[in-house]
N, CA, C and O atoms as a Tinker XYZ file with bonds, in Angstrom:
   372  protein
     1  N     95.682000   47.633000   -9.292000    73     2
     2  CA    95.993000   48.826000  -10.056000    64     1     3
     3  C     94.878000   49.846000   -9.941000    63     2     4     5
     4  O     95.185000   50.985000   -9.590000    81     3
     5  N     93.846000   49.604000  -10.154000    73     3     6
     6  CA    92.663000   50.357000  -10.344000    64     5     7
     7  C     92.269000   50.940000   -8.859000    63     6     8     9
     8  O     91.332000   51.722000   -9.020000    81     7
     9  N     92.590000   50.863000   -7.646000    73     7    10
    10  CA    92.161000   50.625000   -6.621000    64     9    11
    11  C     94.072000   51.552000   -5.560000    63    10    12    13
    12  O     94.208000   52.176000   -4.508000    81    11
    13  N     94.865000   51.181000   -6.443000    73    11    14
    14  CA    95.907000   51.508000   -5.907000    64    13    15
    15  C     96.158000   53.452000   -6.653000    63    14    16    17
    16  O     96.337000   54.606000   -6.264000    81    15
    17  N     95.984000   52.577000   -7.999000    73    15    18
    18  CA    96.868000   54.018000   -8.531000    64    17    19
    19  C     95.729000   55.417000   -8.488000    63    18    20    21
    20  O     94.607000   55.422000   -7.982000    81    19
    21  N     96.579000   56.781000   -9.333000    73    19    22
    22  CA    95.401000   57.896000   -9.581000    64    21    23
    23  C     94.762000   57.781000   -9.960000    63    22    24    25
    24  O     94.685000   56.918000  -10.835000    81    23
    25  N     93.461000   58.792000   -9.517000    73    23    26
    26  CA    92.521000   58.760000  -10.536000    64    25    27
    27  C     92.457000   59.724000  -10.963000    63    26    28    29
    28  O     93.232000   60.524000  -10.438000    81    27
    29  N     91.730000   60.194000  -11.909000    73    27    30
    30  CA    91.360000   61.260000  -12.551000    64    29    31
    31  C     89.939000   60.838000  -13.310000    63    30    32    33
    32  O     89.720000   59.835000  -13.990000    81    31
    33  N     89.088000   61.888000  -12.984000    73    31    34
    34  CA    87.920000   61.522000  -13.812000    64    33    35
    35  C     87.189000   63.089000  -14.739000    63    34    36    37
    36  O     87.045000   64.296000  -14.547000    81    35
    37  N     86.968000   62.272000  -15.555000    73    35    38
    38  CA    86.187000   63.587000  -17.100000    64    37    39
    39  C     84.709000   62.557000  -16.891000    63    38    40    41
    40  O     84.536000   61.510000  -16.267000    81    39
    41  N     83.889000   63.320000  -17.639000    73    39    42
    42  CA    82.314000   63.117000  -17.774000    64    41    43
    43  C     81.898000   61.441000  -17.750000    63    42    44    45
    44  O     81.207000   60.729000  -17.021000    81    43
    45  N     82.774000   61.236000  -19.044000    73    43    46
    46  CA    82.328000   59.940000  -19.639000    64    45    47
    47  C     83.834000   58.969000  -19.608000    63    46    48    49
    48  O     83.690000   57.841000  -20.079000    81    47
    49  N     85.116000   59.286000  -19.143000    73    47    50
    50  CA    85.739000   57.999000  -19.029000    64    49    51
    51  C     86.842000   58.823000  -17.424000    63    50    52    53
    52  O     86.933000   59.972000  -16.992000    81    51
    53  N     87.484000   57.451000  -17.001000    73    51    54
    54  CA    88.146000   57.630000  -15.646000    64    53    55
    55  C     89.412000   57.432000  -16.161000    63    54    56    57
    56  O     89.604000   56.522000  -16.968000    81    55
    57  N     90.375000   58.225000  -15.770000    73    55    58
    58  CA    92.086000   57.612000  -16.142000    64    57    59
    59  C     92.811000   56.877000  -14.841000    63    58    60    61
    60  O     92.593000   57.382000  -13.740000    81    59
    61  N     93.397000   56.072000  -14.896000    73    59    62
    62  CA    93.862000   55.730000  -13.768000    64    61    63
    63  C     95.609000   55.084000  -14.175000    63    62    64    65
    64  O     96.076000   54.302000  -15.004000    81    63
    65  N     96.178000   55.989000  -12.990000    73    63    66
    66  CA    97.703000   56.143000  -13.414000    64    65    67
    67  C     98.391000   55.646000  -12.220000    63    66    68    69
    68  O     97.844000   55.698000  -11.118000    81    67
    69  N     99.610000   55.149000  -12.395000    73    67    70
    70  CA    99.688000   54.222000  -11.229000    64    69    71
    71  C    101.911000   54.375000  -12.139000    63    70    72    73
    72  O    101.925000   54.589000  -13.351000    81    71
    73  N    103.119000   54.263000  -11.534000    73    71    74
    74  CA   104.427000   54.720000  -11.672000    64    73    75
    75  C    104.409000   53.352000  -11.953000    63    74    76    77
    76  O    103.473000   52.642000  -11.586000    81    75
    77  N    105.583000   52.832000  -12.712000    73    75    78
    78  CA   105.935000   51.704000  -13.162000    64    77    79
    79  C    107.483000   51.622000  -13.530000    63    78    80    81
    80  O    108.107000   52.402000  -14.248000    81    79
    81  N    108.000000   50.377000  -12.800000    73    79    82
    82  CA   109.321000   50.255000  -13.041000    64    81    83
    83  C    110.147000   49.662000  -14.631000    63    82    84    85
    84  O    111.337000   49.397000  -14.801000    81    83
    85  N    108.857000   49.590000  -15.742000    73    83    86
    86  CA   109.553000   49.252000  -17.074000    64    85    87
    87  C    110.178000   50.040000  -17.784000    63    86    88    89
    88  O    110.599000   49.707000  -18.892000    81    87
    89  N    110.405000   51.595000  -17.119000    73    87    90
    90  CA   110.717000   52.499000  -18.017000    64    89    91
    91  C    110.223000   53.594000  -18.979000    63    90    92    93
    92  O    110.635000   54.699000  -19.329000    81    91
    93  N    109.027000   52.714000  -19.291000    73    91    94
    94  CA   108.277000   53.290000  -20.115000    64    93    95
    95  C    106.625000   53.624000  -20.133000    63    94    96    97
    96  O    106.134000   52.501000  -20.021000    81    95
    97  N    105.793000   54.347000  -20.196000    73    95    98
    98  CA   104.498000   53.812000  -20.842000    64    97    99
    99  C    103.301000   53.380000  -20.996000    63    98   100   101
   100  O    102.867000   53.864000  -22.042000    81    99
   101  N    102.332000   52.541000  -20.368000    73    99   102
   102  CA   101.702000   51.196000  -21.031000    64   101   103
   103  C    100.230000   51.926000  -20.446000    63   102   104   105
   104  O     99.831000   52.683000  -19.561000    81   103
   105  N     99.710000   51.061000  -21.699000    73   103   106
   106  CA    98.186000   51.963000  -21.663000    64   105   107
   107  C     97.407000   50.686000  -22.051000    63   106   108   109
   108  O     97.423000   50.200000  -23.182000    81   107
   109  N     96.718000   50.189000  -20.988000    73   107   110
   110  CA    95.052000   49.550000  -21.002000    64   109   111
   111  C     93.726000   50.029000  -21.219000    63   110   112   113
   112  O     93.417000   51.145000  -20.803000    81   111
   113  N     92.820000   49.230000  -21.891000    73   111   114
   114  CA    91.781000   50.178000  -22.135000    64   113   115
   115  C     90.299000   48.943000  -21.828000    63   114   116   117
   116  O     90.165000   47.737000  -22.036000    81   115
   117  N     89.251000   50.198000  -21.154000    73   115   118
   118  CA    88.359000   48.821000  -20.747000    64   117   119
   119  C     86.933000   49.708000  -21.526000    63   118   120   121
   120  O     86.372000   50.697000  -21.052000    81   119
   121  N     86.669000   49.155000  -22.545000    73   119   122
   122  CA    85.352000   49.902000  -23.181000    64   121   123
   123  C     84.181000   48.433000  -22.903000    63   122   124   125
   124  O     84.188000   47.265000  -23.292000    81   123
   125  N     83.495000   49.050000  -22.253000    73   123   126
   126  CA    82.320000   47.962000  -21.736000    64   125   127
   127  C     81.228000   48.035000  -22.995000    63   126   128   129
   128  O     80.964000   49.047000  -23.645000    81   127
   129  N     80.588000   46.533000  -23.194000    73   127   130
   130  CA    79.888000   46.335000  -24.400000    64   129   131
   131  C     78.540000   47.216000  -23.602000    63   130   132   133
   132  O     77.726000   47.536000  -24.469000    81   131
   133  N     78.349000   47.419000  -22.987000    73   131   134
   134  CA    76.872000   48.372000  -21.797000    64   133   135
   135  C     77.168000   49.370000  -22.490000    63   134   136   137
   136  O     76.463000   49.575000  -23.478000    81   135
   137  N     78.236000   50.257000  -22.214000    73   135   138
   138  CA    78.177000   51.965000  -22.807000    64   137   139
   139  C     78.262000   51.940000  -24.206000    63   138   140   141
   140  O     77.493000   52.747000  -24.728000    81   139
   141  N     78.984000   51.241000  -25.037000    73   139   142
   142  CA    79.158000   51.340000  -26.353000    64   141   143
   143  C     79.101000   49.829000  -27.045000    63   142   144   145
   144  O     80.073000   49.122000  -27.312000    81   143
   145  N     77.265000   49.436000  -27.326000    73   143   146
   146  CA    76.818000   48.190000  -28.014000    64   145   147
   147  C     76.952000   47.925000  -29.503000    63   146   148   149
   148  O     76.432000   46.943000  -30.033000    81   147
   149  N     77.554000   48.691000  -30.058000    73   147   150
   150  CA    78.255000   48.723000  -31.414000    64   149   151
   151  C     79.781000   48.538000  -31.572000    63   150   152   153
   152  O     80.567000   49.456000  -31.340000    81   151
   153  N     80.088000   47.548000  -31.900000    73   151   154
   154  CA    81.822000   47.204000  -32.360000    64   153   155
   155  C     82.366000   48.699000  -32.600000    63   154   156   157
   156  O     83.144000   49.398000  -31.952000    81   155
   157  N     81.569000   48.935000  -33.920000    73   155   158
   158  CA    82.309000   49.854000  -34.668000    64   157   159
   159  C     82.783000   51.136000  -33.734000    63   158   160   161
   160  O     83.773000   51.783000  -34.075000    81   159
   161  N     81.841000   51.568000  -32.227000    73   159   162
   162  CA    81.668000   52.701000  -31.839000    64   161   163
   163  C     82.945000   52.284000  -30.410000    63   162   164   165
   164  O     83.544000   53.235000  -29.908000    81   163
   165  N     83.161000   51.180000  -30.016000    73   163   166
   166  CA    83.896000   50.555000  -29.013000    64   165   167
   167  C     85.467000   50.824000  -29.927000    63   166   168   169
   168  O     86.303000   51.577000  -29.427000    81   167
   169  N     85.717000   50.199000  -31.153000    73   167   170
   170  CA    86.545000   49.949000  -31.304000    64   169   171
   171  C     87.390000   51.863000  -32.075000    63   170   172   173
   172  O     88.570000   52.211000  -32.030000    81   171
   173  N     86.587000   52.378000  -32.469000    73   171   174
   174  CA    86.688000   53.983000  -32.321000    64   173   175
   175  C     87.090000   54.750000  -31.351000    63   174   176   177
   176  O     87.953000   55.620000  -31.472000    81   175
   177  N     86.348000   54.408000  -30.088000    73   175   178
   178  CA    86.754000   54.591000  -28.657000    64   177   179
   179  C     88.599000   54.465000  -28.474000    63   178   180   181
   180  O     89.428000   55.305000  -28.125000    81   179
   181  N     88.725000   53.072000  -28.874000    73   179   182
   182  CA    89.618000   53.083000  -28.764000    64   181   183
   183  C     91.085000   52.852000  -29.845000    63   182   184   185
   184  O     92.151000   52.306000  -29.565000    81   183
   185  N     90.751000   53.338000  -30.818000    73   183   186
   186  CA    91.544000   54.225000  -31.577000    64   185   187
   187  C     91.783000   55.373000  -31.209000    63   186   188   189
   188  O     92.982000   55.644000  -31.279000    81   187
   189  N     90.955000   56.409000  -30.734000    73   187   190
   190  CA    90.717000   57.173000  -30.446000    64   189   191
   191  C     92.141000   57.331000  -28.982000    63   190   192   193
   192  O     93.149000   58.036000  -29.023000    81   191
   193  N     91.777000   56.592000  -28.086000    73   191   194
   194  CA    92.086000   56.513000  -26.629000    64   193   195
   195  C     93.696000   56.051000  -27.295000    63   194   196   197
   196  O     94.528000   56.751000  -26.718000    81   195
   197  N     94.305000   55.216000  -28.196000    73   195   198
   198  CA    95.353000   54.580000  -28.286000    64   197   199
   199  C     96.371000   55.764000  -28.936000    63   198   200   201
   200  O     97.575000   55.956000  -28.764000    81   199
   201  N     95.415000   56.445000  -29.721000    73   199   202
   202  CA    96.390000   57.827000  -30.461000    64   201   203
   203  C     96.508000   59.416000  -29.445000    63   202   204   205
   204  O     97.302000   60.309000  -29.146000    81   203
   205  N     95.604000   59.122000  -29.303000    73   203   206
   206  CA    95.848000   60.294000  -27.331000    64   205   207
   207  C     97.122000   59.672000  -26.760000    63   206   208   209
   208  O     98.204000   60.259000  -26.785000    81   207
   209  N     96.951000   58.537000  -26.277000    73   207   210
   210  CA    98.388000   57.944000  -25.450000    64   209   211
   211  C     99.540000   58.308000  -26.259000    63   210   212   213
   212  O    100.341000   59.130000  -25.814000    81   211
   213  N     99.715000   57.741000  -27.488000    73   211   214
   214  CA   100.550000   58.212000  -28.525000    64   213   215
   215  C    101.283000   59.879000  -28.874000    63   214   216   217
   216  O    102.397000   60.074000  -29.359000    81   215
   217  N    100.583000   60.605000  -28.587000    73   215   218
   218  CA   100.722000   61.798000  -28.623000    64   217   219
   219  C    101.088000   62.214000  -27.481000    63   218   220   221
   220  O    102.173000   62.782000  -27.609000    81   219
   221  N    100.696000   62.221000  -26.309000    73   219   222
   222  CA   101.336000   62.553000  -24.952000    64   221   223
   223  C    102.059000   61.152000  -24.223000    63   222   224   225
   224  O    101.982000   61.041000  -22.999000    81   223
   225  N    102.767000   60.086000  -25.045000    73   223   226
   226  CA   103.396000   59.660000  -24.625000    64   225   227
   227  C    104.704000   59.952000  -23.814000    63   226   228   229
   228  O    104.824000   59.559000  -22.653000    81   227
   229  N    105.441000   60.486000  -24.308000    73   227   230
   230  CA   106.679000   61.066000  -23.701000    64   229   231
   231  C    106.291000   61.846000  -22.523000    63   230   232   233
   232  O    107.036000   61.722000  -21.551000    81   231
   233  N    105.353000   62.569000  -22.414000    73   231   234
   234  CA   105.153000   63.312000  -21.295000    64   233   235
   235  C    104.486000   62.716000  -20.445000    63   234   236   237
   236  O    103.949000   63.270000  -19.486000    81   235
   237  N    104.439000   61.455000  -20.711000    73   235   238
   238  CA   103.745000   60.990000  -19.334000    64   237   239
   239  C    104.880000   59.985000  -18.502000    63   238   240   241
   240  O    104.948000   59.867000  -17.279000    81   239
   241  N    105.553000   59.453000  -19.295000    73   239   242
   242  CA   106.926000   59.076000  -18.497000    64   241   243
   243  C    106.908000   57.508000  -18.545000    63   242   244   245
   244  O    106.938000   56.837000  -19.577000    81   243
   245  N    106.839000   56.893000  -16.869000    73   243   246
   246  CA   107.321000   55.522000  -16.973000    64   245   247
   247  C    105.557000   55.645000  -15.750000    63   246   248   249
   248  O    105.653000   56.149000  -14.631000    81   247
   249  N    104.620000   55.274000  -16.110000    73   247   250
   250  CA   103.303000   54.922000  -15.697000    64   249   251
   251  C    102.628000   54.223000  -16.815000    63   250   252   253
   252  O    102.585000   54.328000  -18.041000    81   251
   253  N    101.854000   53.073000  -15.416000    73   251   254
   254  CA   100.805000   52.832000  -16.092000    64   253   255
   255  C     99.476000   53.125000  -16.436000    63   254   256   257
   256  O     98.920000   52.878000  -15.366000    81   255
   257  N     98.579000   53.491000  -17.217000    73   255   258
   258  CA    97.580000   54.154000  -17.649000    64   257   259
   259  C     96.479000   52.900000  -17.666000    63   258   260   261
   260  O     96.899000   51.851000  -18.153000    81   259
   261  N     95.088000   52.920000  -17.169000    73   259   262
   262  CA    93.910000   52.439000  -17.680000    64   261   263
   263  C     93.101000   53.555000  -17.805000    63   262   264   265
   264  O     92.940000   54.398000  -16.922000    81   263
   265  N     92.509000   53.561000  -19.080000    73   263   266
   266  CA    91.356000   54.456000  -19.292000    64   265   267
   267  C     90.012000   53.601000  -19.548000    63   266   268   269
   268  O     89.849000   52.928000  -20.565000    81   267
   269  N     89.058000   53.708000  -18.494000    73   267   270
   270  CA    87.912000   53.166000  -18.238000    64   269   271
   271  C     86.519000   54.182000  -18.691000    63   270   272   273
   272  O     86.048000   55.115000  -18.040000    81   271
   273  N     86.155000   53.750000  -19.759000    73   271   274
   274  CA    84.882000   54.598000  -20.455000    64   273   275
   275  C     83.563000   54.362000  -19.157000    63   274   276   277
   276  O     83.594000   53.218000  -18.701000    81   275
   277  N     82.824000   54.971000  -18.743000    73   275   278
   278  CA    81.929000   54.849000  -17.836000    64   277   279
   279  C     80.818000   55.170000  -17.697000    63   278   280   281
   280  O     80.051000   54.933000  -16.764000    81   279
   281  N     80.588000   56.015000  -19.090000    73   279   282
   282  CA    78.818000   56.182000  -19.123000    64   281   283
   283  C     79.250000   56.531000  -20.922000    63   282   284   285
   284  O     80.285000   56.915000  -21.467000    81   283
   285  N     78.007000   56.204000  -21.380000    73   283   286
   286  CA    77.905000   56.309000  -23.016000    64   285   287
   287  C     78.140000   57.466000  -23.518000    63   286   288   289
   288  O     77.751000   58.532000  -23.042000    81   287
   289  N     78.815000   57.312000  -24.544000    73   287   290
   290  CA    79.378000   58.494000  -25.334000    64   289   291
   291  C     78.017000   59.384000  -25.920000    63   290   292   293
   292  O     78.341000   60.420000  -26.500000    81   291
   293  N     76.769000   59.153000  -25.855000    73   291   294
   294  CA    75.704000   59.838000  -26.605000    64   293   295
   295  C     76.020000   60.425000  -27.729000    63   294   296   297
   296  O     77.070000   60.137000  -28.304000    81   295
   297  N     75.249000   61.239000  -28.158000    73   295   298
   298  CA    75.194000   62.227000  -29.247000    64   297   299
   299  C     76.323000   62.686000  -29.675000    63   298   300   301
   300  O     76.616000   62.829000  -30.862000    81   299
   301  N     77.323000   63.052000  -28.314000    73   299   302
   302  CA    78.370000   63.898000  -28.802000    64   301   303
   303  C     79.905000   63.215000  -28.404000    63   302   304   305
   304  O     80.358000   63.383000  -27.271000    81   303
   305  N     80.677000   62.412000  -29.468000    73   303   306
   306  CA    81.080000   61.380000  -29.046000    64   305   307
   307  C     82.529000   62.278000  -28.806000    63   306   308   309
   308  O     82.766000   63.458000  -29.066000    81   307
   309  N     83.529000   61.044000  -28.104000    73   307   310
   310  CA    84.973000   61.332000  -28.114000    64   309   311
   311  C     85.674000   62.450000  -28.313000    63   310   312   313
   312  O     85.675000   62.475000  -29.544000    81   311
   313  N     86.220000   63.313000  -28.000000    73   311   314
   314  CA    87.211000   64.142000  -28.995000    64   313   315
   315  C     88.376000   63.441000  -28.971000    63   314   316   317
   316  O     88.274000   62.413000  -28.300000    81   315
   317  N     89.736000   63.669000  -29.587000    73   315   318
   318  CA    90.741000   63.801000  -29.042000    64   317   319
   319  C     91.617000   64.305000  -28.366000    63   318   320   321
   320  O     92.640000   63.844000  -27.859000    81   319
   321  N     90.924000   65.818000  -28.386000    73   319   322
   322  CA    91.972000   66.920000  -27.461000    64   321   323
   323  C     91.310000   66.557000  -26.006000    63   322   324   325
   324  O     91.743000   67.198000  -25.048000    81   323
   325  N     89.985000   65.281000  -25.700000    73   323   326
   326  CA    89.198000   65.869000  -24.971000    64   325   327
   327  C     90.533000   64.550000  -23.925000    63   326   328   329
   328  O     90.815000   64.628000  -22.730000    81   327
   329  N     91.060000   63.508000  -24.943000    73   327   330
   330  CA    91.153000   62.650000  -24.132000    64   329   331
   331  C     92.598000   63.057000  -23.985000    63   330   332   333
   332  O     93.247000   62.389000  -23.180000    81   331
   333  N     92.960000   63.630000  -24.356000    73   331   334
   334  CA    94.644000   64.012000  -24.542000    64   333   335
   335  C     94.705000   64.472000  -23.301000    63   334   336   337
   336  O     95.519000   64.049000  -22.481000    81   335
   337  N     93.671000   65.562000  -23.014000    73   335   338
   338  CA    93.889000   66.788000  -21.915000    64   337   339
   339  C     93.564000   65.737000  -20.405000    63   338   340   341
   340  O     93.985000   66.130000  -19.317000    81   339
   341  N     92.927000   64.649000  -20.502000    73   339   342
   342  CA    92.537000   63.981000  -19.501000    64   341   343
   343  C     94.199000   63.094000  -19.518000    63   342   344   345
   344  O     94.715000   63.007000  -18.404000    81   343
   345  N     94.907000   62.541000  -20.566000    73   343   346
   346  CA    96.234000   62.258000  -19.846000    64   345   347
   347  C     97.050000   63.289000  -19.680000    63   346   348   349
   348  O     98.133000   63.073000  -19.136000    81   347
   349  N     96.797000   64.281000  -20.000000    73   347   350
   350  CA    97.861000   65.197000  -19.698000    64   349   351
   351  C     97.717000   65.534000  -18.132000    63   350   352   353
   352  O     98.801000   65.557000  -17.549000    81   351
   353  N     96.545000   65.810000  -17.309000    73   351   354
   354  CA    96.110000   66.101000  -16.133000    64   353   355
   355  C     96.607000   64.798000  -15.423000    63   354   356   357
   356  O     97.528000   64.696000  -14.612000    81   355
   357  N     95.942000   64.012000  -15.822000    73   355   358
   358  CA    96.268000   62.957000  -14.998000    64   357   359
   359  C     97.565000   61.847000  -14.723000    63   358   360   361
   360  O     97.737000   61.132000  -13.736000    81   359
   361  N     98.227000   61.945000  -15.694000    73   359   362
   362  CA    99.627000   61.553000  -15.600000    64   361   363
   363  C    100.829000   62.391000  -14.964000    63   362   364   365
   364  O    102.008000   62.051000  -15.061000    81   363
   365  N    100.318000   63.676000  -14.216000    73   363   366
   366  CA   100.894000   65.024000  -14.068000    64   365   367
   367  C    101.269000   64.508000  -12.529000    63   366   368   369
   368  O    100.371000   64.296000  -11.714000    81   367
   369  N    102.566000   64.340000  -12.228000    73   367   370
   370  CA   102.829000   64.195000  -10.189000    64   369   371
   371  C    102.464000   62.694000   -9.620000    63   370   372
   372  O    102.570000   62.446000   -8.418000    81   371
């Protein structure tokens, strides 16, 4: 998957989109204990990453999604419009 499907990459995470015959959907998420060594800040990540999918669900169709965090969120963490706009680009064709 990772190796087959799109990529798309923003600062701090990679999307990778790949067509799928279930119809619908499906979103993986790989937050490495290296970039984010706090539960609380990993598991934010991906709240964060699970309600983005949620929101541009329909518009992304019948793909599969991994969003791979890849360098630390620092100082200025997550948005949501930041991760929305990264599936919106990248689930696009």
């Amino acid at each position: 998957m990772l190796k087959s499907g799109r990529l798309v990459r923003a600062p701090r995470i990679y999307l990778y989109s790949l067509p799928n015959e279930v119809g619908r959907a499906r979103l993986a998420l790989i937050v490495p204990k290296r970039f984010a060594p706090s539960a609380v800040r990993r598991n934010r990540i991906r709240r964060l990453a699970r309600e983005a999918f949620r929101l541009t669900q329909t518009a992304i169709g019948a793909r599969d999604c991994v969003l791979r965090l890849v360098a630390a969120p620092g100082a200025r963490p997550l948005t949501l419009a930041e991760v929305q706009a990264l599936f919106r680009t990248g689930t696009n064709g």
